[in-house]
N, C-alpha and C positions, 0 to 999 in steps of 0.2 A: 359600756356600750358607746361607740362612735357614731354620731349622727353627722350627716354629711348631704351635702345639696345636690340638687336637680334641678328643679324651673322654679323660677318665685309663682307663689300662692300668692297668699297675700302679702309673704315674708320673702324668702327663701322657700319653695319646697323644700322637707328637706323627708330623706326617703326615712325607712323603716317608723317607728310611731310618733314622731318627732314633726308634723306636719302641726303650726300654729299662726295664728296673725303675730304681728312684732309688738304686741302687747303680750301677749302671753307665750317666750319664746321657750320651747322644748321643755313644756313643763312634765311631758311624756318621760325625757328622760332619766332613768335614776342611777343616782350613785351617792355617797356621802362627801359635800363638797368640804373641800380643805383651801387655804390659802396658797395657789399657786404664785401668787406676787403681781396677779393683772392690775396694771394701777392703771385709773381713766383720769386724767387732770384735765382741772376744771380753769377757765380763767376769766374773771371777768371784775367788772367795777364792783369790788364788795364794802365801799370805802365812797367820801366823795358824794355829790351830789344827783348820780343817777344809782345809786347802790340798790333805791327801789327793785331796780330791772334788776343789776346782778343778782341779787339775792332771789329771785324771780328763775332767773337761768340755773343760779346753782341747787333750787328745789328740785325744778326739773330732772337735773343730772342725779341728785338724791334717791328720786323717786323709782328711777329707772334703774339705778343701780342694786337699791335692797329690794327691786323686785326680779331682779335675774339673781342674786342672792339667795331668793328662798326658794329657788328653782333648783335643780340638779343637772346641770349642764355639764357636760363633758364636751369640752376640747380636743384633739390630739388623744383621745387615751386620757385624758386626767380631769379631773374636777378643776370646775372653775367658778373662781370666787372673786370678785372685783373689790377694789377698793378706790374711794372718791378721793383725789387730793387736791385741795383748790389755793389757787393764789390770788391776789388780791390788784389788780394793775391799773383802779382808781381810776377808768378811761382817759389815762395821760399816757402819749406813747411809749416814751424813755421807762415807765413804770413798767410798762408789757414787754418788752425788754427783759427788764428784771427779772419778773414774772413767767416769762417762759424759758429765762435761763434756770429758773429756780425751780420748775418742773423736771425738764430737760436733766437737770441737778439727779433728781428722784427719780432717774429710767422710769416715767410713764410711758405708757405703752401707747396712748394717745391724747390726743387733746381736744375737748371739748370748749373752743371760743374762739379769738378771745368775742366779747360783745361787741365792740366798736369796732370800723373798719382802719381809724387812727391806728388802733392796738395791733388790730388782726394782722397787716402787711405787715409793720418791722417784727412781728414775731413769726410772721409766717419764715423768716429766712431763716431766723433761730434752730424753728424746729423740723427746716429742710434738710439745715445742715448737721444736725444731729438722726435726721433720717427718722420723726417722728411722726405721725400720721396726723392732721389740723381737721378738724370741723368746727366752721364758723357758725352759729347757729342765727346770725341775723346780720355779720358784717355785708355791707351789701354796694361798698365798693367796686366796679368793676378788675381793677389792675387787683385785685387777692389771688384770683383764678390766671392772671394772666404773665405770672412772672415766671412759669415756666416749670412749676413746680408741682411733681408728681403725687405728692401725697395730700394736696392741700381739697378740701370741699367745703359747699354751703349747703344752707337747709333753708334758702328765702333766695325771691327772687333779689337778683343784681340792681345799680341804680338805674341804668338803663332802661331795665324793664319795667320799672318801678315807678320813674317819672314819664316814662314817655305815657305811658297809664293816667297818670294823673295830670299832665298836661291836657291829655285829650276830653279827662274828665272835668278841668276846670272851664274847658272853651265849650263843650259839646251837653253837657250837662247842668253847668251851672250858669250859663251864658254868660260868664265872666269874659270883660273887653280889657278892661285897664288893669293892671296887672303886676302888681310889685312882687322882685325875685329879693328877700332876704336870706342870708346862710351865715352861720356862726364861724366860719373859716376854718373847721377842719376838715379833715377828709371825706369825711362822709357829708356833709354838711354841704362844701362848695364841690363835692360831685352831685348828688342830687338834683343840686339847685341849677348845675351847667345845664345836665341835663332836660331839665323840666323848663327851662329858658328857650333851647332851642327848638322843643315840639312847638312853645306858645308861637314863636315867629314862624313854622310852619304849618301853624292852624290862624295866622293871619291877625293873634290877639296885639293889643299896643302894650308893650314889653316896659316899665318906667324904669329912669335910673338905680344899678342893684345897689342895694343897700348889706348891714352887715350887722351885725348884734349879738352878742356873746353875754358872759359873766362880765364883761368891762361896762360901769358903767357912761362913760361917755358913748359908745359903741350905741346904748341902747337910747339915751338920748338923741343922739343924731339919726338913729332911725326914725323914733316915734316923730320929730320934726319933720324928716320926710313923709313919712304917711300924711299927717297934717295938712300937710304944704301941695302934696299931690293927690292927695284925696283917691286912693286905687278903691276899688269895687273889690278886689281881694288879694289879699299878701299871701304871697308864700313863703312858709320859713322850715328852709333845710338844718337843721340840730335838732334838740333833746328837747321833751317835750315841759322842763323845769322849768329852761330859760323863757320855750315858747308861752310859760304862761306869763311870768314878769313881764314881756314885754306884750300880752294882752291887756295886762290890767295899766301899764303904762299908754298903752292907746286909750285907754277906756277913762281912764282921768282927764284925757282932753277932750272927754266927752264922743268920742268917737267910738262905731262899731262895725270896723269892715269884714268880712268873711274871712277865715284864714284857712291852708289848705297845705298840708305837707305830706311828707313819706312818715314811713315807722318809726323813728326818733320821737317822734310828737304823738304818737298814736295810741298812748294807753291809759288804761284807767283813771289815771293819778292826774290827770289834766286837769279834770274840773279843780280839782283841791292846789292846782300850783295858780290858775287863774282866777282863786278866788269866785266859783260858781258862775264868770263871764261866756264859760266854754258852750253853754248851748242853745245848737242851734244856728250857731256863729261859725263852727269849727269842722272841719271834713278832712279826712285821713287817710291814707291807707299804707298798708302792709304785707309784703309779698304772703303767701299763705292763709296761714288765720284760718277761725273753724269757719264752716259751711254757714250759709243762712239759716239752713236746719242743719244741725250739728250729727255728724253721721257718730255710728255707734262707737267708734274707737274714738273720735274725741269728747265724746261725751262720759264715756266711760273713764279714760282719762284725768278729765276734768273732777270729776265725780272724785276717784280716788287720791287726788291730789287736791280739794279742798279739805278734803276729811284729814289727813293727814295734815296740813299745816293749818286748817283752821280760818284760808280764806281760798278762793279761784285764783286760777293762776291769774298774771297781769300783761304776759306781753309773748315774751319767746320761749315760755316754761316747754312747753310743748315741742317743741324744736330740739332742747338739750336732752328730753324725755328719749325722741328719736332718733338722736344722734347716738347715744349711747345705743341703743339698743340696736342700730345698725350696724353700730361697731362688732358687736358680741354677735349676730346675726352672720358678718362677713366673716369671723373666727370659724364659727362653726361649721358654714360652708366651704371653707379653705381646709378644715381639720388644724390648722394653725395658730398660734397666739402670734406668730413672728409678722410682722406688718408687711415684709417682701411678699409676702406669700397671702394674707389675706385684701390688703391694698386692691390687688388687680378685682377679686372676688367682689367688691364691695361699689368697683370701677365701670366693671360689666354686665354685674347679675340683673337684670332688670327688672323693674317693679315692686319695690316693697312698701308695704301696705302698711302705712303708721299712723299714729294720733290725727296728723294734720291731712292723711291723705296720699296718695301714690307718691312716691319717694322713688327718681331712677333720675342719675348721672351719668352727665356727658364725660369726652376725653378728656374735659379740661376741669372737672370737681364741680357744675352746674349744674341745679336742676332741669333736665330736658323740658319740663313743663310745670311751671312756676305758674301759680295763678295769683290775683292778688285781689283783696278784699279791701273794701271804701266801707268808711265808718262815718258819722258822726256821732254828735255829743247832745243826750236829753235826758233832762232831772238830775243833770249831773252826773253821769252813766254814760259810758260808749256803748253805740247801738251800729249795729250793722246793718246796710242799708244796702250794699250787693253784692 
């Protein structure tokens, strides 16, 4: 039996008994699935110092994959049966490189990453030119979406969106005046941070000299100096939220406790335990998406089913790579297609699908039309979400 689309439900409509949320896609339909060779590759930091998250992403993509597995989906006419294949691109770009030629290598059918927006761009050309379908499930680089390339999407709001948010939340909300911009100098990191610079000097806050702070450590001495020396009411730090704890607990040795306030990089669970327990109270986040304040029934169920399965809650973008797959298999099925020419445009137009995180519909150019983003902080050593 062919199941084939109409108007999104909460998925896809999709007609004859095949109508479901994208948690539970066409569990209606039956046939004896076989391995038709649909590969979803996976890519992200599984290696390396933020591997927490990848390993984070790639449960996600796990979860969703043996759960369309044990469904009996039909395709085109045929049973479909996925298979996960991850690579490992250690958030260093030249790695993602590798990583998506080594995909690319293995005709997957798509790709679910990479996590870094470092990663995400030079492989986004990889798998343009190989004509592979991209979902980033957190790179949140602006230029990903904007180099022209038809197959490429995210699943989180852009930096754009993302700091001009938390610009306004640092000035408007936290009455934060003096104002240090630090960024770890990658891509993600000094976009971010450009951006969150510029709301501050149009919402009139006093902007201090930016500073800079990575894995090097003279990098991070030379900032905690600055802090020191100019004493800001709150830093903000564009990277990863590993580095952002070393260089809390290095403010915090010189006896100092200023507010700190970033994008998604910094914004997960694992903060307290990199800051050595300094993070709360101290620390305020946020992340395009993210569940509800009260967690609606599909991320909670979600959640539910993916801590049972690996034994803890997800940590950051598990939910993202959960949705991504499942939008992938979702626009096949609407298309009748596995061939990405033909399910791409499907996945491009259909509007409204109903996932983990919440209404899922892209623009022309692979962006959430409506990206919302959630402010956290940190207490008892626990991120708590706050709006």
């Amino acid at each position: 039996m062919r199941c084939t689309a109409e108007k999104a439900l909460p998925i896809f409509a999709l007609r004859t008994a095949c109508v479901a949320s994208l948690a539970v896609v066409l569990s209606a339909c039956t046939s004896v699935p076989t391995d038709d060779g649909i590969r979803i590759g996976l890519a992200a930091p599984l290696t390396g110092s933020i591997r927490h998250l990848g390993r984070d992403v790639e449960r996600g993509a796990q979860l969703a994959v043996e759960e369309v597995n044990g469904r009996s989906i039909v395709v085109g006419g045929k049973p479909l049966r996925l298979s996960l294949i991850s690579q490992d691109d250690a958030g260093m770009p030249q790695q993602g490189i590798t990583a998506a030629n080594a995909l690319v290598s293995q005709k997957v059918n798509a790709v679910i990453g990479h996590l870094n927006s470092g990663t995400s761009i030079p492989a986004a050309r990889v798998y343009d030119a190989a004509g592979v379908p991209q979902i980033s499930p957190s790179a949140t680089n602006p230029k990903l979406t904007r180099m022209g390339f038809e197959r490429v999407f995210r699943m989180v709001a852009d930096d754009v969106q993302l700091a001009e948010e938390l610009g306004r939340y640092a000035v408007n909300r936290l009455g934060a005046r003096r104002i240090m911009v630090v960024d770890d100098r990658s891509a993600y990191g000094q976009g971010i941070a450009d951006v969150f610079e510029r709301t501050l000097l149009s919402q009139g806050a006093v902007v201090l000299p930016r500073q800079f702070a990575n894995k090097s450590a003279t990098s991070l001495t030379l900032t905690v100096d600055a802090i020191a020396a100019q004493g800001p009411d709150l830093v903000f730090y564009g990277g990863m939220d590993i580095d952002l704890g070393k260089l809390i607990r290095s403010v915090a040795q010189r006896g100092l406790r200023p507010k700190w306030i970033g994008g998604d990089g910094i914004c997960s669970g694992e903060l307290p335990k990199f800051a050595s327990g300094l993070a709360d109270d101290q620390v305020y986040c946020a992340e395009g998406g993210g569940p509800p304040l009260k967690p609606s029934l599909q991320y909670q169920e979600f959640a539910d089913r993916f801590t049972k399965k690996f034994g803890s809650a997800p940590i950051l973008y598990a939910s993202n790579t959960y949705d991504s797959v499942q939008a992938v298999v979702a626009a096949m099925v609407a298309a009748g297609s596995t061939d990405s020419k033909i399910w791409v445009p499907y996945l491009r137009s259909t509007p409204k699908l109903l996932g983990a995180n919440g209404v899922i519909e892209f623009d022309a150019s692979g962006n959430l039309r409506q990206p919302y983003v959630s402010f956290f902080t940190y207490r008892r050593d626990s991120r708590v979400q706050i709006e």
